[in-house]
C-alpha positions in Angstrom: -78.9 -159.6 109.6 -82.0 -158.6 111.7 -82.3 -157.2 115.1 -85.0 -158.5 117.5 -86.5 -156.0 119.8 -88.9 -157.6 121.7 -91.0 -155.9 125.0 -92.3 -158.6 127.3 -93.4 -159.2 131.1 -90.4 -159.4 133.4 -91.4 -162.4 135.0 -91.2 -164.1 131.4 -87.2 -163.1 130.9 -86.2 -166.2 132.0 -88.1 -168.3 130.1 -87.8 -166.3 127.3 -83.0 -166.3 128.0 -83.9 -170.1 128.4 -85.5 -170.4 124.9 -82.8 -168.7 123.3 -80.5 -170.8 125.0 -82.0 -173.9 123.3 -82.0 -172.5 119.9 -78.0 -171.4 120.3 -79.2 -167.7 120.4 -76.4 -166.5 123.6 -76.0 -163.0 122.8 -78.7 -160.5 124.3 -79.0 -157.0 125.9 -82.3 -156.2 128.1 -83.2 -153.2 130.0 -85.8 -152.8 132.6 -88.3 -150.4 130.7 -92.3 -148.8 131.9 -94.7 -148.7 129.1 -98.0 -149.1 128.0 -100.3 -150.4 125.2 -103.7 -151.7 125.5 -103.0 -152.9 128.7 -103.4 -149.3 130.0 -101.9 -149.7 133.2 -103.3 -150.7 136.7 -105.3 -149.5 139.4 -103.7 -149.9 143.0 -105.5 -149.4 146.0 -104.1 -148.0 149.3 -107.3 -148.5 151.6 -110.1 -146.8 150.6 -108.2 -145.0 148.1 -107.2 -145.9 144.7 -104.7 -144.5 142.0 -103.9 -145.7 138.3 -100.5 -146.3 137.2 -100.6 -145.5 133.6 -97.4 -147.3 132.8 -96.5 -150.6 133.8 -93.0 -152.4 134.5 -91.8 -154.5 130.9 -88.2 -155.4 129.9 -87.2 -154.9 126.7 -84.7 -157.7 124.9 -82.5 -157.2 122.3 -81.1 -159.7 120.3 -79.2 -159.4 116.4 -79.3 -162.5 114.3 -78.5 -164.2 110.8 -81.3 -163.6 108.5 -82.2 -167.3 108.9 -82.6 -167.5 112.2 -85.6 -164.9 112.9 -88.1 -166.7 112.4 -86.6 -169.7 115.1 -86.2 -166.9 117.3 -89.5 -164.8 117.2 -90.9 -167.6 117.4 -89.2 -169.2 120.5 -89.8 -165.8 122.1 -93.5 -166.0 121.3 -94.0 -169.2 122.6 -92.1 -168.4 126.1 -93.9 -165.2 126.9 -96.9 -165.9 126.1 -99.9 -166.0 128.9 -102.5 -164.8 126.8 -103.3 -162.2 129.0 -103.3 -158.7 127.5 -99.9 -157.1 127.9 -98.1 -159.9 126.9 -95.6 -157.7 124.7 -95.0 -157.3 121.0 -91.9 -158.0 119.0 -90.0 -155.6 116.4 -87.9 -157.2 113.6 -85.4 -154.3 112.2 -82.7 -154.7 109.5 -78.9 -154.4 110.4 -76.6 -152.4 108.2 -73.4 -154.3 110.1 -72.2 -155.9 113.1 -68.6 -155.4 114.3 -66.8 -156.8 116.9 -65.3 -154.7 119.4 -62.5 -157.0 120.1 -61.9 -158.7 117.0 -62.7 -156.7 114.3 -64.7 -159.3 113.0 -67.5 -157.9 110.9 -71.0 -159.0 109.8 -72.4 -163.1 110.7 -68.8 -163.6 111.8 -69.5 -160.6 115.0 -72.9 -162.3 115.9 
């Protein structure tokens, strides 16, 4: 099993549900997270003033799946966040010891 980390635009989280949706994928966590990369933030201006924000407004997605469906899903994910502006996210592929289901018990591709 393999857990998919991935930091994109928040305007692209419902593309990027939908996607998952398609491929079967239903079970997900995402938090509203500020980061940056070599995006480097944003310059806002108030009048004639200016100031950088060095950090920038991303969610970050979380998704644990059979070892034979990452490559479905990063690529789904890939394909709706994309823009192919900079800042369009990256995506972390970790190994999972185990999966257990709170409610079940059930343990391992049977908890996904």
């Amino acid at each position: 099993m393999k857990k998919v980390e991935a930091i994109i635009r928040p305007e692209k989280l419902g593309d990027v549900k939908d996607a998952l949706d398609r491929l079967g994928i239903l079970g997900l966590n995402f938090v509203e997270v500020r980061g940056r990369g070599r995006q480097r933030g944003q310059t806002y201006w108030r009048g004639a003033a200016s100031y950088m924000a060095d950090t920038l407004p991303k969610v970050k997605l979380e998704v644990v799946v059979r070892d034979d469906d990452v490559e479905r899903v990063v690529d789904a994910i890939i394909k709706a966040a994309w823009t192919g502006d900079v800042g369009d996210g990256k995506i972390f592929v970790l190994p999972v010891e185990e999966v257990i289901r709170v409610r079940t018990g059930e343990r391992g591709d049977d908890a996904i």
